[in-house]
N, C-alpha and C positions, 0 to 999 in steps of 0.2 A: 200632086198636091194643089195647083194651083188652077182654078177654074178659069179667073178671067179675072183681066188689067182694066179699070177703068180711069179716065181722067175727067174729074169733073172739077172744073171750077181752079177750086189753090186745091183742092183732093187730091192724092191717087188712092184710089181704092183696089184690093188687092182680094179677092172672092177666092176660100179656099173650095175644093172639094171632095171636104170632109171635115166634120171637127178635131180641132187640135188641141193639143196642151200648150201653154204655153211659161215660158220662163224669161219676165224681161224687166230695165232698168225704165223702163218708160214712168210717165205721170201716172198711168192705169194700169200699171202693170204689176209686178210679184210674177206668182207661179200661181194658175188659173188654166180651168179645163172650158171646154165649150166654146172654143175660140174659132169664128167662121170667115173673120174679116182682117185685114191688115188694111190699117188707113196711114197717110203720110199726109200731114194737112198743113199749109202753109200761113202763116201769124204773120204781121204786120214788122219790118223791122226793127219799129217801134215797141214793139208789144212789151207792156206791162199789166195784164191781166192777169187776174188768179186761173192759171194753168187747167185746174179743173172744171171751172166752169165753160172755158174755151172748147174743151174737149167734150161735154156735156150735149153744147150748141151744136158742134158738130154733128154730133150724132142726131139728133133730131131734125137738122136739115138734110140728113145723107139718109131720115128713116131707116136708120141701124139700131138694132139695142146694143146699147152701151155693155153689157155683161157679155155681147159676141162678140168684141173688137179689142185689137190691142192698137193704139191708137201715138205716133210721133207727132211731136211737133219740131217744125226747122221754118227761118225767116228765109232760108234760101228759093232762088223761083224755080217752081212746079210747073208741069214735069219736065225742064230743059234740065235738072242739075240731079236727074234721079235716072239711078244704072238698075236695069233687071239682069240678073245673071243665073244659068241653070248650067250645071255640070252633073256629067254621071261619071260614076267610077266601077264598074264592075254591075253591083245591083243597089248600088246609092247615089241616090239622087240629091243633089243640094239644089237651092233656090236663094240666092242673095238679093234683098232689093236694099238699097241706099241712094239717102238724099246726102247729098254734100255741100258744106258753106266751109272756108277756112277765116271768117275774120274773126274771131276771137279763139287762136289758140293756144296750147298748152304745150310747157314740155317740163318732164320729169327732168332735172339737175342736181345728181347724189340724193339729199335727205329733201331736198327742197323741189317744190311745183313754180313755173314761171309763166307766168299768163300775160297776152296781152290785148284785152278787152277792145277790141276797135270794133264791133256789131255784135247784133243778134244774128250767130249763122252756126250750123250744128251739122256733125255726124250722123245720120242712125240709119242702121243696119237691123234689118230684118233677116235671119238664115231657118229657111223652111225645111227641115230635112224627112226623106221617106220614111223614115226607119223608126215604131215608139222605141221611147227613152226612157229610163226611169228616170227618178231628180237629179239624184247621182251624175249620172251619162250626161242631163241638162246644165249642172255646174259644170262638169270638165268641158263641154262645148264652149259655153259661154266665157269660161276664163281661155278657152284656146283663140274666141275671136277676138276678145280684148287685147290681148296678145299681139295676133296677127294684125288686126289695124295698128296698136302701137308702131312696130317693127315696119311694117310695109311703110306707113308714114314717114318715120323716119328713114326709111332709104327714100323713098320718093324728092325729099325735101333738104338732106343734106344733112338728114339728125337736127332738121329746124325745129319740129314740133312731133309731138306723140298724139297731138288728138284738138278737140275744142272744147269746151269749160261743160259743155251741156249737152255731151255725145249720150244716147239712149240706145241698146241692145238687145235684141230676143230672139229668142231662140225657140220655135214651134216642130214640134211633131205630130203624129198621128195620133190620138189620145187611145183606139182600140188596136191591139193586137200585143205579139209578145216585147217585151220590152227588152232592148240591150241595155246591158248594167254599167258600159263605160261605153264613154267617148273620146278616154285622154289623146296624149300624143303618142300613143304607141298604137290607137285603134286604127282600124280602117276608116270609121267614121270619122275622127278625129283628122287623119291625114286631107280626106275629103273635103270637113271644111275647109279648113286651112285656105286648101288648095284654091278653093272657089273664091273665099273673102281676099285673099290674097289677089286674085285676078279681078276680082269684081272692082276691089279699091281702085286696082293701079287703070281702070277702066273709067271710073267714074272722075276720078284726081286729074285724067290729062283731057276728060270732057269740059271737066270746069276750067284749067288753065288756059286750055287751049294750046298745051305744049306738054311736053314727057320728063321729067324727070328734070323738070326745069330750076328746081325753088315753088317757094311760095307765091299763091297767085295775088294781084292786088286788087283783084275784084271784090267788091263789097256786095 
């Protein structure tokens, strides 16, 4: 699925090859076909721009169209805090790319969310999988990664934090061929992700610490 890694700029640009579907939490995202590009583009830690337009500019300085990209935004630095991960499992292939920042994060507590706003710095996770999906199979994926970050963060951190305030998720497949109708956790693709975001996190989490299973980092 995936053609070639670029690093341009605050960019990474991510060239698939072939078009995909895609289903994600992003600014430009929903569920949308015709997808060729994954971009990871890095904003100011300051940044208080309208999002959209951000991602607009982008694209006309990276000469992409806008309608082939599913496009993240994170203040964290590019590409020192961004993991590529590819795992196969039998005849599935996953692809996990994540940027990772922890200064503004979250943890679920009973009925209540507890945040603690100290930066602009963000999760997102791109899972490229071989396999088409129907939407269906795209929801069960998508709620398995959500999942699986929650829970790996929290062991990573001591059940410090489940995520950060403006974590974004997608989830891309092949847009041609036949479609599997599920992805839960009883699939094979299903266990597949997992398995990958799973490794990919606890990969990306002790690049940024600089240490394993430490706690929270104090890097901004």
């Amino acid at each position: 699925m995936i053609q070639n890694i670029k690093y341009l700029g605050r960019n990474i640009v991510i060239t698939l090859n072939q078009e995909a579907t895609a289903l994600a939490s992003t600014v430009d995202g929903g569920l949308r076909s015709g997808i060729k590009y994954i971009i990871h583009h890095q904003v100011p830690k300051n940044f208080n721009e309208e999002p959209t337009r951000e991602i607009e500019k982008t694209h006309r300085e990276l000469a992409i169209r806008g309608e082939e990209a599913i496009t993240f935004l994170t203040a964290t630095e590019l590409p020192r805090n961004h993991v590529m991960r590819r795992e196969t499992t039998n005849d599935i292939e996953v692809y996990v790319s994540i940027t990772i920042g922890l200064t503004n994060p979250y943890k679920i507590e009973g009925s209540e969310i507890r945040t603690w706003l100290t930066g602009v710095s963000t999760i997102n996770m791109a899972i490229i999988v071989n396999k088409p999906l129907t939407i269906q199979a795209m929801i069960d994926a998508i709620t398995l990664a959500a999942q699986t970050k929650a829970l790996t963060l929290a062991e990573l951190t001591g059940n410090g934090m489940h995520g950060t305030t403006t974590d974004a998720i997608a989830i891309l497949t092949p847009t041609n061929g036949d479609k599997e109708p599920y992805a839960g956790p009883a699939t094979a693709i299903g266990k597949a992700v997992v398995h990958a975001i799973h490794n990919a996190l606890i990969k990306a989490y002790e690049a940024y610490t600089g240490r394993a299973h430490e706690g929270l980092s104090k890097r901004t």
